[in-house]
C-alpha positions in Angstrom: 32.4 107.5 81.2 34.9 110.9 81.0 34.8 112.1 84.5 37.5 114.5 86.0 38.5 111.7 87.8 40.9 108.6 86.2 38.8 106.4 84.3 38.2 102.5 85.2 39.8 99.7 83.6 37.8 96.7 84.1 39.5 93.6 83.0 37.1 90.7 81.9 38.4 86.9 81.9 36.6 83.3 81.6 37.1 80.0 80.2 36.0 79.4 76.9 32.4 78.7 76.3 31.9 81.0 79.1 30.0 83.8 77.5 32.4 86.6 77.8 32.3 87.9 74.4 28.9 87.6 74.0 28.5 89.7 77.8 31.3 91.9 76.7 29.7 93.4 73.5 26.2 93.5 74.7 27.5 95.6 78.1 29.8 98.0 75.2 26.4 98.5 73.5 24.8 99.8 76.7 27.6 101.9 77.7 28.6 104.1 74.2 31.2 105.9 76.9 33.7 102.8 77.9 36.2 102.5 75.7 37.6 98.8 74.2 41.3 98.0 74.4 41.1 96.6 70.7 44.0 93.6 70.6 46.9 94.3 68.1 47.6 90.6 66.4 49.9 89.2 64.2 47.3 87.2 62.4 45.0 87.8 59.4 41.9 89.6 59.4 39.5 87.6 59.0 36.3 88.2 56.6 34.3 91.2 57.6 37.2 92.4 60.4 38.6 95.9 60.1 41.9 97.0 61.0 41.5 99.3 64.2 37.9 98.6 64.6 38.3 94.3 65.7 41.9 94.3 66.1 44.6 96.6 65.2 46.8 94.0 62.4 50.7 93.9 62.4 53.3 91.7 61.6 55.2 89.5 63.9 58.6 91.4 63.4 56.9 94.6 64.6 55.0 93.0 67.2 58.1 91.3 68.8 60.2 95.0 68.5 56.7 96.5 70.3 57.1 93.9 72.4 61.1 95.0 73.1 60.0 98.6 74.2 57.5 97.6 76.3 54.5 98.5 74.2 51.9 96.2 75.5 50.4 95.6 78.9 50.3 91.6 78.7 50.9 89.5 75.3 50.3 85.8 74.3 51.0 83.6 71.7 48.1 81.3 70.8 48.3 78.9 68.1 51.3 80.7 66.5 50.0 83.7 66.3 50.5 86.7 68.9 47.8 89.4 70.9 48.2 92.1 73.3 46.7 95.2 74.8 48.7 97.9 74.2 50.0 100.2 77.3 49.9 103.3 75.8 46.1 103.3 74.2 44.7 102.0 77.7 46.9 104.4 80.0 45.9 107.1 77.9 42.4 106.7 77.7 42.6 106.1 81.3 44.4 109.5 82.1 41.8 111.3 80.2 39.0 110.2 82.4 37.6 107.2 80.3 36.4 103.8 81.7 38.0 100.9 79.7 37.3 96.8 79.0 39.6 94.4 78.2 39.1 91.2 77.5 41.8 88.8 78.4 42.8 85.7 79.6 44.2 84.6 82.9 47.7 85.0 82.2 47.4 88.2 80.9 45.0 89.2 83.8 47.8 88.7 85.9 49.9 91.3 84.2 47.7 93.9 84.2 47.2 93.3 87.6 51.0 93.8 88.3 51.2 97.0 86.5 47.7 98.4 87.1 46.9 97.6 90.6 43.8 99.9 90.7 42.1 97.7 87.4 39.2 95.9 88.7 38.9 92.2 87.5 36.1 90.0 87.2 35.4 86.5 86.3 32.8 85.2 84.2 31.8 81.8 85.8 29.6 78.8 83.9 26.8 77.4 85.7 27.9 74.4 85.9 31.1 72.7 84.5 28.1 70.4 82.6 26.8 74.0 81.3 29.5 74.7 80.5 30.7 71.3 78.2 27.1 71.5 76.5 28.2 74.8 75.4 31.4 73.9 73.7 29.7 70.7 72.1 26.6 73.2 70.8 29.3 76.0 68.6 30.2 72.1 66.5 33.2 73.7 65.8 35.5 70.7 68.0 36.2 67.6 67.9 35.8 65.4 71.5 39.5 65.2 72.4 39.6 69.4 71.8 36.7 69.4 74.2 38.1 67.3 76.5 41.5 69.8 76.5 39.1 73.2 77.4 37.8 71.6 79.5 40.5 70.5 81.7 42.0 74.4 80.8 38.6 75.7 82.5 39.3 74.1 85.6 42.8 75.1 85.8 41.1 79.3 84.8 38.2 78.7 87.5 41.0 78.2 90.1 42.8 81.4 89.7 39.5 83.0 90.1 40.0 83.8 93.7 42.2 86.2 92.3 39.4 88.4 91.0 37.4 91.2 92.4 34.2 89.8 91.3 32.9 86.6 89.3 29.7 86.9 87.8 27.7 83.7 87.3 26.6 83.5 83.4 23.2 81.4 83.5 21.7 84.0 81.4 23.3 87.0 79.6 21.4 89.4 80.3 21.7 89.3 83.8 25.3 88.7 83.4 25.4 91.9 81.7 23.5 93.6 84.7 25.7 92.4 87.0 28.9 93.7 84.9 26.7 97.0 84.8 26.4 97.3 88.2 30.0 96.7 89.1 30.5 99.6 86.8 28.1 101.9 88.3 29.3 100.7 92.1 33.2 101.3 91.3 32.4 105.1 89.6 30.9 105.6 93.1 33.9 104.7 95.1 35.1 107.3 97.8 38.4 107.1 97.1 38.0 107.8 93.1 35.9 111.1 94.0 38.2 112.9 96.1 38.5 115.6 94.1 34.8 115.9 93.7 34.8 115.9 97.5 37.1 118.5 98.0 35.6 120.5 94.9 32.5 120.9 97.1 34.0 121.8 100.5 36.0 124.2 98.5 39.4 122.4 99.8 40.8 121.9 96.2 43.6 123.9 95.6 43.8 123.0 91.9 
């Protein structure tokens, strides 16, 4: 939402089969006014993507000199191929009063964190680590052993949740997505972010 105030950055993380994606795009359709750090990546689009829309598309030379100047707020490599969330887009969006999602893992999590203290982080938790297999065996899209691996991953993910503001429990999506609403809603409202509102109405702002 474009306030007077800063805007929020909310950063989203969970293990995969988790649901984020799925909570993440249904809680961008309800809120037309939060902005989404679209990932710049070296890999291809795929069919149907659109450069700027799903990711912003480079090549790995320019993403590894944007990675030089400091142009990205955390980075990864996964499966040869490189992601991040650039500084400039989010800090801007942020200084113009926007609220903004990202969507990242744990590692990259953690370097937000370091250089956005403010962001608010939350953790999208499986019901059950059970849930959470049948999930991964229901997309068909890997084999046992690959399985096996994310889920070993999850547990090492679900550890570092401690970390986070908030985890919501995903049982069902839409009440995930409440939950993610409501964080929203409750973090606009905090005292500290509407000082200037504050003093606007006891005519203290000097502004």
């Amino acid at each position: 939402m474009k306030t007077e105030a800063k805007g929020l950055l909310l950063v989203v993380s969970a293990p995969s089969g988790a649901g984020k994606t799925t909570i993440c795009k249904k809680f961008l359709k309800k809120n037309d006014t939060v902005k989404y750090a679209i990932s710049t990546t070296t890999r291809l689009p795929r069919q149907g993507e659109q450069d700027g829309v799903d990711y912003h598309f480079t090549s790995k030379e320019t993403f590894l000199k944007m990675v030089e100047n400091g142009a990205f707020l955390e980075y990864a490599k996964v499966y040869n191929e490189f992601y991040g969330t650039s500084r400039k887009t989010v800090t801007e969006l942020i200084e113009h009063g926007y609220d903004v999602l990202a969507d990242v893992d744990t590692q990259g999590a953690s370097s937000i964190r370091k250089l956005i203290p403010e962001s608010i982080h939350i953790f999208i938790l499986p019901p059950s680590l059970k849930v959470l297999e049948q999930r991964l065996r229901d997309r068909g899209k890997d084999r046992d052993e690959v399985i096996k691996l994310r889920l070993s991953e999850a547990k090492t993910e679900i550890r570092q949740s401690y970390l986070y503001d908030y985890v919501i429990i995903n049982d069902k999506v839409d009440s995930a997505v409440d939950v993610l609403q409501s964080i929203l809603i409750a973090n606009r409202s905090d005292t500290n972010r509407n000082q200037g509102v504050i003093r606007t109405l006891l005519g203290e702002n000097n502004e």
